[in-house]
PLY file of the C-alpha trace (Angstrom):
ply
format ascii 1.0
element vertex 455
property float x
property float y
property float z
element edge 454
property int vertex1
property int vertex2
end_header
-1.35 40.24 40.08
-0.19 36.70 40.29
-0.71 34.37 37.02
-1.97 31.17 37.53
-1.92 28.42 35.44
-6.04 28.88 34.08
-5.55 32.55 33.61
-2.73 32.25 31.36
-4.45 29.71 29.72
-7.45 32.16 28.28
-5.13 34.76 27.79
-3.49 32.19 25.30
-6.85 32.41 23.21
-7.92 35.93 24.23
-4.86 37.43 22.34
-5.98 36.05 19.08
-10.01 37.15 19.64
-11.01 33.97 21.26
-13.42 33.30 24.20
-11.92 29.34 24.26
-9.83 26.89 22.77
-11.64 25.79 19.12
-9.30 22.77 18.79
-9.71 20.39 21.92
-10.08 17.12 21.12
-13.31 16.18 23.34
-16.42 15.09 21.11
-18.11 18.95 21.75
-21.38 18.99 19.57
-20.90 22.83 19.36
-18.22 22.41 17.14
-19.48 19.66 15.12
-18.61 20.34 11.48
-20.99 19.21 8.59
-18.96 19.31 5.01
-20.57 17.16 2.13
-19.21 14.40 2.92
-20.25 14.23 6.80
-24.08 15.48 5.72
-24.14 12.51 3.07
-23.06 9.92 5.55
-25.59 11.40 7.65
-28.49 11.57 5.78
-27.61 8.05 4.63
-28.03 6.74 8.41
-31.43 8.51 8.34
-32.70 6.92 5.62
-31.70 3.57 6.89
-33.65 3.80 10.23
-36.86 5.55 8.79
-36.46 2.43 6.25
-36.08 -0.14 8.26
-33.01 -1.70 7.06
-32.54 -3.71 9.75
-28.33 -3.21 9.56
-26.34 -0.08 8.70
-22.36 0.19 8.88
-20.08 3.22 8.77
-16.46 3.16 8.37
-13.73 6.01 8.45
-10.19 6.51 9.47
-8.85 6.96 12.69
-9.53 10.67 13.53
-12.44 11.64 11.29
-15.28 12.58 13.54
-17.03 8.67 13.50
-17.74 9.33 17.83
-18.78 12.88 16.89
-21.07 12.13 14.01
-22.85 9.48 16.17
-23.64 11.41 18.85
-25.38 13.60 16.32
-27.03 10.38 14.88
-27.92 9.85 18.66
-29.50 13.54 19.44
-31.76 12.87 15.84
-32.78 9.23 17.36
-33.85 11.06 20.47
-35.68 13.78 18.58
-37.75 11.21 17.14
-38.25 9.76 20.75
-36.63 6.50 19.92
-35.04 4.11 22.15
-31.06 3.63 21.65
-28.27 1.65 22.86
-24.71 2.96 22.66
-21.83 0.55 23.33
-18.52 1.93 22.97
-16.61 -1.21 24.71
-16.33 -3.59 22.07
-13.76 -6.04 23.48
-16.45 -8.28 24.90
-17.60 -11.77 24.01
-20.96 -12.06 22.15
-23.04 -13.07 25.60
-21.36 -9.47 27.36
-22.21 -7.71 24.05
-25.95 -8.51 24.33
-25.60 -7.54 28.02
-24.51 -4.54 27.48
-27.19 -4.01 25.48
-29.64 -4.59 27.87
-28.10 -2.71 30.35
-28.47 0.35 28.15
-31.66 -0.17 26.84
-32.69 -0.38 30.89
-33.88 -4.23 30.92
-33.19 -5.52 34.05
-32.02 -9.23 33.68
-31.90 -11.27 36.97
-29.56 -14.16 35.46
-26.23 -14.00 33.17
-26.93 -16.75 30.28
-27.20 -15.43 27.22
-30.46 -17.03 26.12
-31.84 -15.51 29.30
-30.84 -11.89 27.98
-32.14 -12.54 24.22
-35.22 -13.71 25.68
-35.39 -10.72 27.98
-34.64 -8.69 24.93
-37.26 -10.00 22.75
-40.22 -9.74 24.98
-38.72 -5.62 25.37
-38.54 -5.31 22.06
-42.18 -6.38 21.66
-43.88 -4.31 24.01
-41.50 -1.45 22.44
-42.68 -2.26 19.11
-46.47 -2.04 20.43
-46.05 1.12 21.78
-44.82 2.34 18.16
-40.98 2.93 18.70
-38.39 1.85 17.34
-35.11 0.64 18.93
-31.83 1.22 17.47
-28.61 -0.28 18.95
-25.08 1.47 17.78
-21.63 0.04 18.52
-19.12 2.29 18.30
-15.25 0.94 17.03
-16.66 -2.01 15.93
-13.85 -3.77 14.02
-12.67 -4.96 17.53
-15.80 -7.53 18.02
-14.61 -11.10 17.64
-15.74 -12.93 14.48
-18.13 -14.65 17.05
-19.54 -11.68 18.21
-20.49 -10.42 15.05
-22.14 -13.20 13.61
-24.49 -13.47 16.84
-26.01 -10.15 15.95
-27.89 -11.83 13.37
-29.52 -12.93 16.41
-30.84 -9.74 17.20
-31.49 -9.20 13.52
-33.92 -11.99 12.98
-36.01 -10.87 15.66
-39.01 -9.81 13.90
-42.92 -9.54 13.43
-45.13 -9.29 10.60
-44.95 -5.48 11.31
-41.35 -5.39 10.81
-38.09 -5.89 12.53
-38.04 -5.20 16.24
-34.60 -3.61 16.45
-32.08 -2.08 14.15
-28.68 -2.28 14.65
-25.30 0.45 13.50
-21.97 -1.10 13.89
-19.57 2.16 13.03
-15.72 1.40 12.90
-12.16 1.35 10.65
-11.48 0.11 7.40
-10.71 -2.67 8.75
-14.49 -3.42 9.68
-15.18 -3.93 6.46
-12.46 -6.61 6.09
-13.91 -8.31 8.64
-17.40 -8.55 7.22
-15.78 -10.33 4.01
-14.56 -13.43 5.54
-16.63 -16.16 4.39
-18.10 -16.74 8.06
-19.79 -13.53 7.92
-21.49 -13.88 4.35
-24.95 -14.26 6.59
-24.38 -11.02 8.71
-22.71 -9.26 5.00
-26.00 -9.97 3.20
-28.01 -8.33 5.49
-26.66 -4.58 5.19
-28.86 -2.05 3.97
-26.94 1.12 4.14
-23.48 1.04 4.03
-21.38 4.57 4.76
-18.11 5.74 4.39
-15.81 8.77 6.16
-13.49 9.84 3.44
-10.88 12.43 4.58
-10.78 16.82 4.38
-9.74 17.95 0.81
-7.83 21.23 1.39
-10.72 23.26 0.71
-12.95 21.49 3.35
-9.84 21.76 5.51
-9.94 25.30 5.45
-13.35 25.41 6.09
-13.31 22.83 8.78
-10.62 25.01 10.67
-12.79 28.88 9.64
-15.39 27.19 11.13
-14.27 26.42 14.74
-12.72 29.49 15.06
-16.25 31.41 14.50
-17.55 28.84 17.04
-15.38 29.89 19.69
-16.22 33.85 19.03
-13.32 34.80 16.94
-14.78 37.67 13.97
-12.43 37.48 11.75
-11.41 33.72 11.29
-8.80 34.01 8.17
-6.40 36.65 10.00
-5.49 34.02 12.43
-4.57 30.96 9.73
-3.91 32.30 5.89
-4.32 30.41 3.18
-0.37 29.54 2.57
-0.13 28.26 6.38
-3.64 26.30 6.04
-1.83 24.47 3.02
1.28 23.51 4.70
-0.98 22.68 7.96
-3.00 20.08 5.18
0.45 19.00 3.91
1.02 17.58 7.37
-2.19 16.35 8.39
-3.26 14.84 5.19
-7.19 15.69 6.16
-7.73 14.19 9.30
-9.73 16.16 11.58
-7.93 15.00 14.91
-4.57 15.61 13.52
-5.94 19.20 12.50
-6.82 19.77 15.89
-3.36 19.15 17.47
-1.53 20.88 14.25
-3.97 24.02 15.26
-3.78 24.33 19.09
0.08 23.69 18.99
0.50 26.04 16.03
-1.50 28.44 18.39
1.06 27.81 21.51
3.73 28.43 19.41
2.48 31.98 17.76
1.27 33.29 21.12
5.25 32.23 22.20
6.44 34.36 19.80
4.13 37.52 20.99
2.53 36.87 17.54
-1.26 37.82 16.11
-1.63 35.40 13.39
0.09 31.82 12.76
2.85 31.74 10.27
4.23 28.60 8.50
6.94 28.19 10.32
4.94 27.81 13.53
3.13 25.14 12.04
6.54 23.21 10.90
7.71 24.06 14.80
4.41 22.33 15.75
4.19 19.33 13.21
8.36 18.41 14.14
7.02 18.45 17.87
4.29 16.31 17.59
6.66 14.14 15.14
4.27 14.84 11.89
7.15 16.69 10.67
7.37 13.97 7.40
7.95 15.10 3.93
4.30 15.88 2.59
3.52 13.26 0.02
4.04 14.16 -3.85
1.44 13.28 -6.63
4.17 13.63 -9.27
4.19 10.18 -11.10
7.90 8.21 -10.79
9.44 6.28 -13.38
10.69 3.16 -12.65
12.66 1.98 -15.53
13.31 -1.64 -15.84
17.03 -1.88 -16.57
17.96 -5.88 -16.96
21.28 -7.15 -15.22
23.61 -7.85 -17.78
25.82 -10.92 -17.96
29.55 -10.45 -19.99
31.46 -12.63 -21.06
35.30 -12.73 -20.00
36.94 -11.77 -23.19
35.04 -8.98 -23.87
36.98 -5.75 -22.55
33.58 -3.59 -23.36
30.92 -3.25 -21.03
28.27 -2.73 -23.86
26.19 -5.96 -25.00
25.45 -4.36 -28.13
28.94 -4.61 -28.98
31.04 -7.42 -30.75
34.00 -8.57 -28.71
37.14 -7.93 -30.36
39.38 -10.17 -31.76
43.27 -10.45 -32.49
44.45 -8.24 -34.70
45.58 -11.45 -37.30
42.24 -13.17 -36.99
39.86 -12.19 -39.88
36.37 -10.96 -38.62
33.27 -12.33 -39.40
30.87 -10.93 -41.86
27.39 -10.88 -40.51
24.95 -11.33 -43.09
22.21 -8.51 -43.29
19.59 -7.83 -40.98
16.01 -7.32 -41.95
13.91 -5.12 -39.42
10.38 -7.49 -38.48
7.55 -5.55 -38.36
6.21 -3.95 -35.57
4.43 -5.54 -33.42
3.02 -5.83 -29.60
5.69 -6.05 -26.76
6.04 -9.99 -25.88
5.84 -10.55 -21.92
8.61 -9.50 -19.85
11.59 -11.51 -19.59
13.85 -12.87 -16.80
16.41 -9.98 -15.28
19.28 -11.74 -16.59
20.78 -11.50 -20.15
23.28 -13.61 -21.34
25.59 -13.19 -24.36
27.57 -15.57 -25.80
30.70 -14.77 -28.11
29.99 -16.13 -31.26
32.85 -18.55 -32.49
35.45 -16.21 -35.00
35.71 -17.89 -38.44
38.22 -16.93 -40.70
36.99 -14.54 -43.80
37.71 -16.49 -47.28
39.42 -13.76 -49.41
37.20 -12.67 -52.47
38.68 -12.33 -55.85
37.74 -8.56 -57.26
36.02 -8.24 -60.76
39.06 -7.64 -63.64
37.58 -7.02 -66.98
41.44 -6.94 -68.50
43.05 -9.75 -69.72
43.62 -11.59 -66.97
47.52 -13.69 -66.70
47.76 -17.29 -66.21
46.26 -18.56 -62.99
49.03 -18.99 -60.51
49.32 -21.95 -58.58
46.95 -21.00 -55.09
49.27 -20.35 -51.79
48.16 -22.16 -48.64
47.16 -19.18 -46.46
48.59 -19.36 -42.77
46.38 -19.39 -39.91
47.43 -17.81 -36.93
46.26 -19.80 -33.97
45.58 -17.88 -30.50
47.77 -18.08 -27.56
47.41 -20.52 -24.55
46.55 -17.72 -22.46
43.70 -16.59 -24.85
42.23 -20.32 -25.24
42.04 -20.70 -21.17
39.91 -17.73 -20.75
37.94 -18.88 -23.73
37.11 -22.24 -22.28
36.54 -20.95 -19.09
34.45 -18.25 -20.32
31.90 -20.43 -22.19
32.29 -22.54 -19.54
30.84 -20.03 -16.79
28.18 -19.31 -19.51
27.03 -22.86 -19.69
26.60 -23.59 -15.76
24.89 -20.18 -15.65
22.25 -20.86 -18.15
22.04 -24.28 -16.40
21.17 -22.04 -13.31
18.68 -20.24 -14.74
16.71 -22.76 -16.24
15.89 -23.67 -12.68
13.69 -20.95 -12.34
11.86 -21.02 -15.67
8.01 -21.78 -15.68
6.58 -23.12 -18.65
3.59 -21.60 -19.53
0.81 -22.41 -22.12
-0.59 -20.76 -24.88
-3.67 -19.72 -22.92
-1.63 -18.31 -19.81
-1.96 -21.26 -17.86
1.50 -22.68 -15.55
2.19 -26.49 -17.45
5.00 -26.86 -14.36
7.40 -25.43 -12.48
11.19 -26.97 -12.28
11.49 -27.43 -8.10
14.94 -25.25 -7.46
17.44 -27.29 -5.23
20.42 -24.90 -4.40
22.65 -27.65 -3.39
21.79 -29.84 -6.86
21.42 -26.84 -9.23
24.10 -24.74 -7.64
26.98 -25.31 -5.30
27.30 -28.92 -6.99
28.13 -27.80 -11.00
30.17 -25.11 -9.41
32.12 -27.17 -7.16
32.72 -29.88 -10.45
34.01 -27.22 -12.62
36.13 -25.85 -10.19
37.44 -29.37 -9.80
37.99 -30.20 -13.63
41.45 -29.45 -14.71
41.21 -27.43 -18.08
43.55 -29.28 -20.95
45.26 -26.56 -23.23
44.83 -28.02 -26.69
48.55 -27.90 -28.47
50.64 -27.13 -25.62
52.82 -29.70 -24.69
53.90 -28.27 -21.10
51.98 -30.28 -18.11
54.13 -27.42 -15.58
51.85 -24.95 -17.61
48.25 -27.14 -17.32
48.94 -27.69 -13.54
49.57 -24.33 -12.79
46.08 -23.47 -14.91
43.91 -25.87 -13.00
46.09 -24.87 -9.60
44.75 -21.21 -10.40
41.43 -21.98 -10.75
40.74 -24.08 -7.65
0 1
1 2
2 3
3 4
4 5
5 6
6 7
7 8
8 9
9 10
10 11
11 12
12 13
13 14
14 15
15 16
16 17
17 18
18 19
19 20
20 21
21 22
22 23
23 24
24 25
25 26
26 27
27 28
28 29
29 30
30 31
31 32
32 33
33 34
34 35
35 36
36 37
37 38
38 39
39 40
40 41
41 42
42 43
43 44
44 45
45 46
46 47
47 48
48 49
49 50
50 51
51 52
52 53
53 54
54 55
55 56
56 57
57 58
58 59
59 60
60 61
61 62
62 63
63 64
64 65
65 66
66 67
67 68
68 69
69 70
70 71
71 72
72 73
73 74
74 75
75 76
76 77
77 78
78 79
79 80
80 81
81 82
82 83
83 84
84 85
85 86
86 87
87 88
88 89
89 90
90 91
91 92
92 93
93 94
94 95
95 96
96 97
97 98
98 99
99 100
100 101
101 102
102 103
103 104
104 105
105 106
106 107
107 108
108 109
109 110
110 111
111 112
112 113
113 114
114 115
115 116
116 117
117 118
118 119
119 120
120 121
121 122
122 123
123 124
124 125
125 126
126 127
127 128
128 129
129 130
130 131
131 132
132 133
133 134
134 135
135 136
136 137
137 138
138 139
139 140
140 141
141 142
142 143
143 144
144 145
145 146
146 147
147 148
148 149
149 150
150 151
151 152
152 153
153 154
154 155
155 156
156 157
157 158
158 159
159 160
160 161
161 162
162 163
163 164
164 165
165 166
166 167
167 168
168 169
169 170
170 171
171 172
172 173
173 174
174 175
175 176
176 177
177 178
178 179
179 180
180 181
181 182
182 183
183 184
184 185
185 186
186 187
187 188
188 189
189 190
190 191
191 192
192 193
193 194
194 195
195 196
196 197
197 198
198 199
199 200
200 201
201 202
202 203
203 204
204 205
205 206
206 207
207 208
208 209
209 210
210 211
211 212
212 213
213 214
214 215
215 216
216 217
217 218
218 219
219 220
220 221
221 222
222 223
223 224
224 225
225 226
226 227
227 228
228 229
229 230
230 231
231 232
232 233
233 234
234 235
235 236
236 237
237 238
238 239
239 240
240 241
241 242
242 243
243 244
244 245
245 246
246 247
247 248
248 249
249 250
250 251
251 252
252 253
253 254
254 255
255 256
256 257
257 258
258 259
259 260
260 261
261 262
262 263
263 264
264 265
265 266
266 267
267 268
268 269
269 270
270 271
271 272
272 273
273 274
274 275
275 276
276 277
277 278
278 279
279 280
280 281
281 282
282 283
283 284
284 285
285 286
286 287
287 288
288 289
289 290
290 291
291 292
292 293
293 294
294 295
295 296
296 297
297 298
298 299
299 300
300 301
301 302
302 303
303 304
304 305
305 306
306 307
307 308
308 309
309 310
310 311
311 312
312 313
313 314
314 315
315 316
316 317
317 318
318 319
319 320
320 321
321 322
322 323
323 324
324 325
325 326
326 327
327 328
328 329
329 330
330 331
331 332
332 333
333 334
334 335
335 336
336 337
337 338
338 339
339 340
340 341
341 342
342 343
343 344
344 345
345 346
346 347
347 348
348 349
349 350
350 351
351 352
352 353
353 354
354 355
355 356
356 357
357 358
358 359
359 360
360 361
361 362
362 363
363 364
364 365
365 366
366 367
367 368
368 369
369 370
370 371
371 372
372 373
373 374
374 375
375 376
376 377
377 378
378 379
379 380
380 381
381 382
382 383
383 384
384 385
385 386
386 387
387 388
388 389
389 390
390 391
391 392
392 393
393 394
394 395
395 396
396 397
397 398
398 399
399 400
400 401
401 402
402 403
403 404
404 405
405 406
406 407
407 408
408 409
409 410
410 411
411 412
412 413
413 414
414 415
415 416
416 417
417 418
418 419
419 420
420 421
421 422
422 423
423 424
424 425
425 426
426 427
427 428
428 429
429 430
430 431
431 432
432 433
433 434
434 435
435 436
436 437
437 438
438 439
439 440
440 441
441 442
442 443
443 444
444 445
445 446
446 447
447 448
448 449
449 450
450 451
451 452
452 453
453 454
């Protein structure tokens, strides 16, 4: 018997218990699924036409059912035998918007000016109204409608009677519809919502319920042996909810098990499949990272430690300094954040007086006091001091730039205006310039060859 391509096809599904593929992405009302979320938005949309709201939006990511869930909305709107418009083609200007409406609605409209088609819509709308229905227009990806477009709707809007409005209108899109109906232009057209509906995505329990659900559809009896519960949660890891993405995951994962001469779908068929249709990332974690702030720290050149907790050492013949006791402050709240740059500077090494101990004997006669000798550093010790403090000083110069001076109350007093050139490269270039004078040593061979080395 000779295979062709549609036979293999439903033997594909027919191994797993399957009269059809459960997963193809046309809008099929057959498989529509209704979680809590999907019946809420629906109901809401309900509520808004039996209302008379006048405008409804709904918004939801790419992929979760918006086209599908309409074309419920649309079967109810006939049920009730009211008159609809459906426009999916939203990358018109305003005067083809309103004549696509017409088009739909079945008003035939001899000439192409827009106030021509309003007109020809309002005296519709009226005999509509007479006859006791009640028109509803609903434009499907609606975030692409110029700013324009959407602000002539209120056109449609204000057509009214002392009976009530004579049309409603559903504009069903993105997130980023609802963007769009913040900017300022579109305050008018904002105000006049009166049910507003959102499309969140699958939880992992809805998932699995979503996927159990099309797989009874299409005449399968036992829907978990086909997808456990461990390859449903890897299959959510990947799709992160969204029904359309489900859908590909699924039929793929399918492909792949029937491949392997396989009744049920294993994990790593679904990895296969999600690497394939490149939503092989790294499922997102919800574990909560640190991010310590660790400031840079600046150091000056004599220390040979890397720790700015720490004293920089001195000479073994110079006397250290006694630093007088600290007192801890209380505690109190954290002051604001400071800049990312801490510098420390070396404080100056002043020699230690001697102190005389306590003798309770009979002390001799006082000698005569000896002139203690002070032991004065070496050239090479006062160049690297000098230059040190003098990198420290063009470096707090630099940072100052970028201070902002700030009131008690919060409020910016100024801002210094940074000038790389005048705050920068120019101190730089004069200190590289300026010769450094060694204080007590008489050899100009030695000073030359000091300010040679640092240019």
């Amino acid at each position: 018997m000779k295979t062709t391509p549609s036979t293999a096809y439903e033997r594909l599904f027919q191994s797993f218990g399957l009269r059809e593929n459960p997963f193809r992405s046309l809008p099929d009302m057959r498989f529509l699924f209704l979680g809590r979320s999907y019946e809420t938005a629906l109901a809401e949309m309900m509520y808004g036409i039996e209302c008379h709201c006048g405008l409804l939006v709904l918004t939801g990511e790419p992929g979760t059912g918006k086209t599908l869930l309409l074309r419920r909305f649309l079967q109810w709107l006939g049920s009730r035998k009211s008159s609809s418009a459906y426009v999916f083609h939203s990358h018109v200007s305003s005067a083809g918007l309103f004549a696509l409406i017409a088009q739909d609605f079945g008003i035939s409209v001899d000439s192409v000016k827009k106030s021509d088609v309003l007109a020809a819509l309002q005296k519709w709308l009226q005999l509509r109204q007479a006859e006791g229905d009640s028109p509803v227009i609903v434009i499907d990806e609606a975030q692409a409608l110029s700013t324009r477009a959407l602000n002539e709707l209120c056109l449609l809007l204000n057509l009214e009677n002392p009976n009530g409005k004579l049309v409603q209108v559903l504009l069903a899109g993105q997130p980023e519809l609802d963007e769009k109906l913040r900017q300022p232009e579109l305050r008018q057209l904002r105000q006049r919502i009166g049910v507003r509906g959102r499309l969140p995505l699958l939880t992992l329990e809805e998932t699995e319920e979503y996927i159990t659900s099309r797989i009874r559809t299409a005449g399968a009896t036992n829907a978990t042996g086909i997808f456990s519960g461990e390859t449903v949660q890897i299959l959510y890891s990947h799709a992160r909810g969204i029904p359309r993405v489900i859908n590909l995951l699924c039929e793929k994962s399918l492909l792949a098990a029937y491949a392997e001469s396989q009744s049920r779908v294993s994990t790593a068929n679904v990895k296969r499949a999600a690497a394939e249709l490149d939503f092989g990332y790294e499922p997102v974690r919800t574990q909560a990272l640190e991010n310590a702030f660790r400031p840079s720290i600046v150091i000056p050149l004599e220390s040979p430690k890397a720790d700015p907790e720490a004293r920089p050492e001195s000479h073994e013949s110079e006397p250290q300094p006694v630093s007088p006791p600290t007192v801890q402050p209380p505690a109190v709240a954290e002051p604001a954040p400071k800049p990312n740059v801490r510098v420390f500077i070396p404080k100056p090494a002043t020699p230690e007086q001697p102190q005389a101990e306590p003798n309770f004997a009979k002390a001799p006669a006082p000698e005569a006091p000896r002139k203690q000798r002070q032991v004065r550093p070496s050239a090479f010790r006062r160049y690297w001091s000098e230059v040190a403090h003098s990198f420290l000083h063009d470096c707090k110069y630099f940072f100052s730039a970028f201070r902002t001076q700030s009131a008690r109350d919060g409020k910016v007093l100024f801002m210094k205006k940074y000038d790389l050139r005048r705050d920068l490269v120019a101190p730089v270039s004069r200190w590289l310039n300026k010769p450094v004078s060694l204080k007590g040593h008489r050899s100009s061979n030695t000073t030359r060859r000091a300010g040679h080395g640092r240019s």
